[in-house]
MIGUTI-60726 format. One record per atom (N, C-alpha, C, O, CB): x, y, z; residue in three letters. Coordinates in steps of 0.001 Angstrom, whole numbers, padded with zeros to 6 digits, always signed. Each point is the difference from the previous one (the first is absolute). Glycine has a CB too. Layout:
BEGIN
XYZala;...
This chain:
BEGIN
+094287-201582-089646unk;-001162+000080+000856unk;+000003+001357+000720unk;+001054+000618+000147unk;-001076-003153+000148unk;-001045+002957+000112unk;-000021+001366+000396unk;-000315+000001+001453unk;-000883-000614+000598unk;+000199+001443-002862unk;+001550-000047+002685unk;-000078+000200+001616unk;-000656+000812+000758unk;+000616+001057-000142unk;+001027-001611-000149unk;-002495+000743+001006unk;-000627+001058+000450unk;+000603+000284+001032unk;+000719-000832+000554unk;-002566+000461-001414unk;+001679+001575+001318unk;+000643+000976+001312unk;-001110+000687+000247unk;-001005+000301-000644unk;+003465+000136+000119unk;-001863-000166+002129unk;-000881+000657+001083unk;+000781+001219+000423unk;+000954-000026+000776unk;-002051-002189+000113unk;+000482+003537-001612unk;+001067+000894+000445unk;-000952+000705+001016unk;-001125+000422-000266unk;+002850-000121-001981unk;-000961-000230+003707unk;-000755+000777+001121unk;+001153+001237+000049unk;+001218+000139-000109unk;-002638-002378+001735unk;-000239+003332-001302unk;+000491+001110+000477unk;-000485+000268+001568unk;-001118+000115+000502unk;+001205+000688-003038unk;+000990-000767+002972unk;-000636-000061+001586unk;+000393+001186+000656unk;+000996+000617-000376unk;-000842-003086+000692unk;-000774+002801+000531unk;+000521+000997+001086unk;-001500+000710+000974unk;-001186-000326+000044unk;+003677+001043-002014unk;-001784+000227+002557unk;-001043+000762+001020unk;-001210+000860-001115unk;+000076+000166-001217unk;+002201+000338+003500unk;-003320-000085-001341unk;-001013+000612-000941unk;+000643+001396+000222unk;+000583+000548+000935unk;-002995-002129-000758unk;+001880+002083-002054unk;+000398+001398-000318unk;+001911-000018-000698unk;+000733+000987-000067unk;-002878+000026+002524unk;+002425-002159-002791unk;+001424-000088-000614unk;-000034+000157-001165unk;+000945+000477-000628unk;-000199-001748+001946unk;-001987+000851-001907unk;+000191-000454-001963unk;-000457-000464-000433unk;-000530+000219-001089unk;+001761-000333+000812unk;-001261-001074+001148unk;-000364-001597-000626unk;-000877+000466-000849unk;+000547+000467-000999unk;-000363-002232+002866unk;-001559+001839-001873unk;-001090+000085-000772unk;+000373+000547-001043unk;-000368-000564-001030unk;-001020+000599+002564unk;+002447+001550-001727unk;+000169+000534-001311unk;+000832-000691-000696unk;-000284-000039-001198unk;-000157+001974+001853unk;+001204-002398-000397unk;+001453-001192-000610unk;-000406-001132-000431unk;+000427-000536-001023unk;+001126+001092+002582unk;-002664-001144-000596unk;-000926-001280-000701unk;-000713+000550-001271unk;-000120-000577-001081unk;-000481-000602+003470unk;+000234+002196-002099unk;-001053+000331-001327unk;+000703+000316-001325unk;-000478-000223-001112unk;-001194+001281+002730unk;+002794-000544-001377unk;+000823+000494-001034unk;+000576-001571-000586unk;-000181-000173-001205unk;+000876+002939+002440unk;-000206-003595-000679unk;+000565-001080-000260unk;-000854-000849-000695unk;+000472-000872-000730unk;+000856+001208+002469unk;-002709-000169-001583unk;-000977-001172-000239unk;+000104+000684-001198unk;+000742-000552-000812unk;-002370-000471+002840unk;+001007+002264-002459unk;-000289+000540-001160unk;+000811-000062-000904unk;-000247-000376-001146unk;-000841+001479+002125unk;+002729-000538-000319unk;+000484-000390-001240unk;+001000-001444-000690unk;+000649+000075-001043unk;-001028+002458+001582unk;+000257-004058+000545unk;+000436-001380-000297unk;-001482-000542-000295unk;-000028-001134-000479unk;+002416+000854+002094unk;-003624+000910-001406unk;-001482-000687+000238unk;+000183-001247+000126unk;-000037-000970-000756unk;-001208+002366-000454unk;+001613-001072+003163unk;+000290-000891+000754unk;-001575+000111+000544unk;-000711+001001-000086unk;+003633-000893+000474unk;-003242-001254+000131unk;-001631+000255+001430unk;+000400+000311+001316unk;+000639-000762+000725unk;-002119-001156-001585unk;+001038+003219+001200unk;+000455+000501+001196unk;-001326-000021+001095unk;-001147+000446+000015unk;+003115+001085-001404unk;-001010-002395+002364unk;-001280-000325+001429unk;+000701+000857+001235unk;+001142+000451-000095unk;-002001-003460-000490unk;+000281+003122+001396unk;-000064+000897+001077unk;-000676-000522+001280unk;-001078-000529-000270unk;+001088+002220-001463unk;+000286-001704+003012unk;-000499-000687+000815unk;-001284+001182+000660unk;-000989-000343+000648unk;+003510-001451-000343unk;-002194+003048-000647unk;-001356+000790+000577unk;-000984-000317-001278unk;-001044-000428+000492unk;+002271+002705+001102unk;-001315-002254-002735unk;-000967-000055-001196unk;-000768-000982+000741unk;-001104+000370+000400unk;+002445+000159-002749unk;-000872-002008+002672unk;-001094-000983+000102unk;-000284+000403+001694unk;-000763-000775+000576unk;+001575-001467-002708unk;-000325+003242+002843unk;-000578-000109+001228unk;-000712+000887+000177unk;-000637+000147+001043unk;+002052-001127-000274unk;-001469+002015-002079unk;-001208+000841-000397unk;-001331-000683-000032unk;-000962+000345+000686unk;+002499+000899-001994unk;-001522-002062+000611unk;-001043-001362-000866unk;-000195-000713+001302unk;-001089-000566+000098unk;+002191+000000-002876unk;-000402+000480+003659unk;-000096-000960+000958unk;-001562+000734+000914unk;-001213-000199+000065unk;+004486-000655-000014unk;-002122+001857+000572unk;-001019+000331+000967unk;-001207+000530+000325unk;-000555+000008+001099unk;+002070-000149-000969unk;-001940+000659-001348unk;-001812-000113-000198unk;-001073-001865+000307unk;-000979-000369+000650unk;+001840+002730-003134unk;+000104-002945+001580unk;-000550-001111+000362unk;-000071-000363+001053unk;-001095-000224+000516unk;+001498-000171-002004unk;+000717+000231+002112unk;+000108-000468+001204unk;-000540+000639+001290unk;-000167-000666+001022unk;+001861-000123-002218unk;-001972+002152+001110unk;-000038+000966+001021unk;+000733-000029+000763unk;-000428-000254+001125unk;-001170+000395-001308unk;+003616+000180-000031unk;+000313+000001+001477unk;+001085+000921-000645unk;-000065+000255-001202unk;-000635-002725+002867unk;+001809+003028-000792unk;+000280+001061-000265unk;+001537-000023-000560unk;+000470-000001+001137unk;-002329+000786+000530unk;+002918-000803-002423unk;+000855+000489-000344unk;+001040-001318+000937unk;+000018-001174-000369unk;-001137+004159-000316unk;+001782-002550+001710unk;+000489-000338+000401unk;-000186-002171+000508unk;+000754-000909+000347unk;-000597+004249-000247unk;-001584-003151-000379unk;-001022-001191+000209unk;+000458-001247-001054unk;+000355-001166+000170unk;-002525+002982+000513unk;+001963-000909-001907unk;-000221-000509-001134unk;+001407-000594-001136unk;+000078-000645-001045unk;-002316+002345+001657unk;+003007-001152+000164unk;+001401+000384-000212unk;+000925-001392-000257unk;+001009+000033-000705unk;-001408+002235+002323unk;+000015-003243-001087unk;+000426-001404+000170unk;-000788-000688-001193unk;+000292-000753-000929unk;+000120+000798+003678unk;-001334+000459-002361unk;-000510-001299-001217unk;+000210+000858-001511unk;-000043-000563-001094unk;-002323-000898+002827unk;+002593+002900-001539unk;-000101+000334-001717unk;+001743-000468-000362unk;+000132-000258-001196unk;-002336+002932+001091unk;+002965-002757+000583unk;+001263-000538+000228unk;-000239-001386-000516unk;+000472-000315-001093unk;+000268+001796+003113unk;-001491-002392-001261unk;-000463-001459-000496unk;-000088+000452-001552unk;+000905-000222-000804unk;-002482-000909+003109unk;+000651+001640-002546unk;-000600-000176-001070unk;+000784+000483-001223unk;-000163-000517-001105unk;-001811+000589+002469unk;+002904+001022-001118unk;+001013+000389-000563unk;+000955-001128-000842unk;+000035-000280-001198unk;-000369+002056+003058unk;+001023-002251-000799unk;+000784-001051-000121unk;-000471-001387-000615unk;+000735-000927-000343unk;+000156+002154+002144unk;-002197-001171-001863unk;-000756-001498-000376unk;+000201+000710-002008unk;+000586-000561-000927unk;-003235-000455+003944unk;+002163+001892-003021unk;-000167+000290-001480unk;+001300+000079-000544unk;+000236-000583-001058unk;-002311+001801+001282unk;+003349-000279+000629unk;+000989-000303-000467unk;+000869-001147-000926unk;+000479-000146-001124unk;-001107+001443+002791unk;+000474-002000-000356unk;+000212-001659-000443unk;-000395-000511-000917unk;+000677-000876-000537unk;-000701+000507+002143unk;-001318+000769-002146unk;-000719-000615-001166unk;+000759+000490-000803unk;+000602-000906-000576unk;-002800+000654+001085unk;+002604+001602-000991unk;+000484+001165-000890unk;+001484-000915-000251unk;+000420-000649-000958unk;-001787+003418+002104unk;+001814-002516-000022unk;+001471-000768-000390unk;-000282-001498-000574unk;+000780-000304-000903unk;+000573+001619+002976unk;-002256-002259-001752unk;-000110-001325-000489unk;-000663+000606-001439unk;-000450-001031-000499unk;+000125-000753+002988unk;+000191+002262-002899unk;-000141+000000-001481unk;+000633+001028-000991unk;-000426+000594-000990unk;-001516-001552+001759unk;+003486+000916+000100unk;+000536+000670-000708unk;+000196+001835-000455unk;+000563+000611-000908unk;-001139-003119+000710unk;-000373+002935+001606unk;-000323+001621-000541unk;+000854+000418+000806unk;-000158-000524+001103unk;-002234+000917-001768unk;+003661+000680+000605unk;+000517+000656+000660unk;-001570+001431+000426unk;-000992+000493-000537unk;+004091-001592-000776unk;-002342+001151+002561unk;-000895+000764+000928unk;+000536+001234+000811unk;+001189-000032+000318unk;-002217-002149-000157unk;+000200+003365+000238unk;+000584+000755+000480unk;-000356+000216+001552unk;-000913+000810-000157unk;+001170-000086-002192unk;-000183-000855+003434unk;-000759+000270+001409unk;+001085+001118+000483unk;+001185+000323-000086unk;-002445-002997+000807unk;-000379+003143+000022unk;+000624+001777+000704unk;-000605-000841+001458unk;-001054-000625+000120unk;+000486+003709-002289unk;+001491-002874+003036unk;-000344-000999+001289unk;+000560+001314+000957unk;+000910+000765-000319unk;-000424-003970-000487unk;-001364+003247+002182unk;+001038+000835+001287unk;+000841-001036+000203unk;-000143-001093-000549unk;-001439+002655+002002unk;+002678-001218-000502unk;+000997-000989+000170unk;+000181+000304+001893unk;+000806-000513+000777unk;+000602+000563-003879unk;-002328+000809+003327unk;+000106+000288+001365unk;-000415-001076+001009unk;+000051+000267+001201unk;-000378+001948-001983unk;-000058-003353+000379unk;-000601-001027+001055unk;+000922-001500-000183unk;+000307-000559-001053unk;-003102+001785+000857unk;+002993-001492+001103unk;+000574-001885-000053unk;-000502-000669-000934unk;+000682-000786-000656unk;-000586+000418+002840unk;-001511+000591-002421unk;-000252-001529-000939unk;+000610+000607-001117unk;+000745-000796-000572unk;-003155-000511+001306unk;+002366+002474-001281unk;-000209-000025-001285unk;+001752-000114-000460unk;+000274+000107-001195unk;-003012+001423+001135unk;+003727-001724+000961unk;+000945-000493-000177unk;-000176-001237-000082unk;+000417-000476-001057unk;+000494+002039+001814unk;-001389-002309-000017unk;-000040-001424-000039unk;-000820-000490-001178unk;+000013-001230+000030unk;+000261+001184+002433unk;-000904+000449-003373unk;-000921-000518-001140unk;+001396+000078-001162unk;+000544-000922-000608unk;-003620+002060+001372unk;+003276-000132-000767unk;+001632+000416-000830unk;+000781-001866+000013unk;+001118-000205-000471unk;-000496+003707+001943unk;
């Protein structure tokens, strides 16, 4: 049976993450998520600003994750690691 994994790259902004995720996805073509991508997407809709939006693109992050891992897809997330929750979702 095949196992899926959640490989996080975490840290402060301006470390990597994003280039190391990208490199990794491309070459295991793993699906690589990012918690600014959907808070890009977020905050037009929503109209609120960055810091606003920041919680729930996190929600939403983690909701798809979960799906990814329940069916088996290893996954790649580029996450900051500078705040409490996002230790606590870990």
């Amino acid at each position: 049976m095949k196992k899926a994994q959640l490989i996080i790259l975490g840290g402060f902004a301006g470390a990597g993450k994003t280039t190391l995720a990208n490199k990794l996805s491309s070459q295991f073509n793993y699906p690589y998520f990012g918690s600014d991508t959907i808070n890009d997407i977020l905050r037009p809709i929503l109209g609120r600003n960055f810091q606003e939006v920041s919680p729930i693109a996190y929600d939403v992050l983690w909701h798809v994750l979960r799906i990814q891992l329940s069916n088996k897809v290893t996954s790649i997330l580029d996450m900051n690691m500078c705040h409490d929750r996002s230790w606590e979702s870990i």
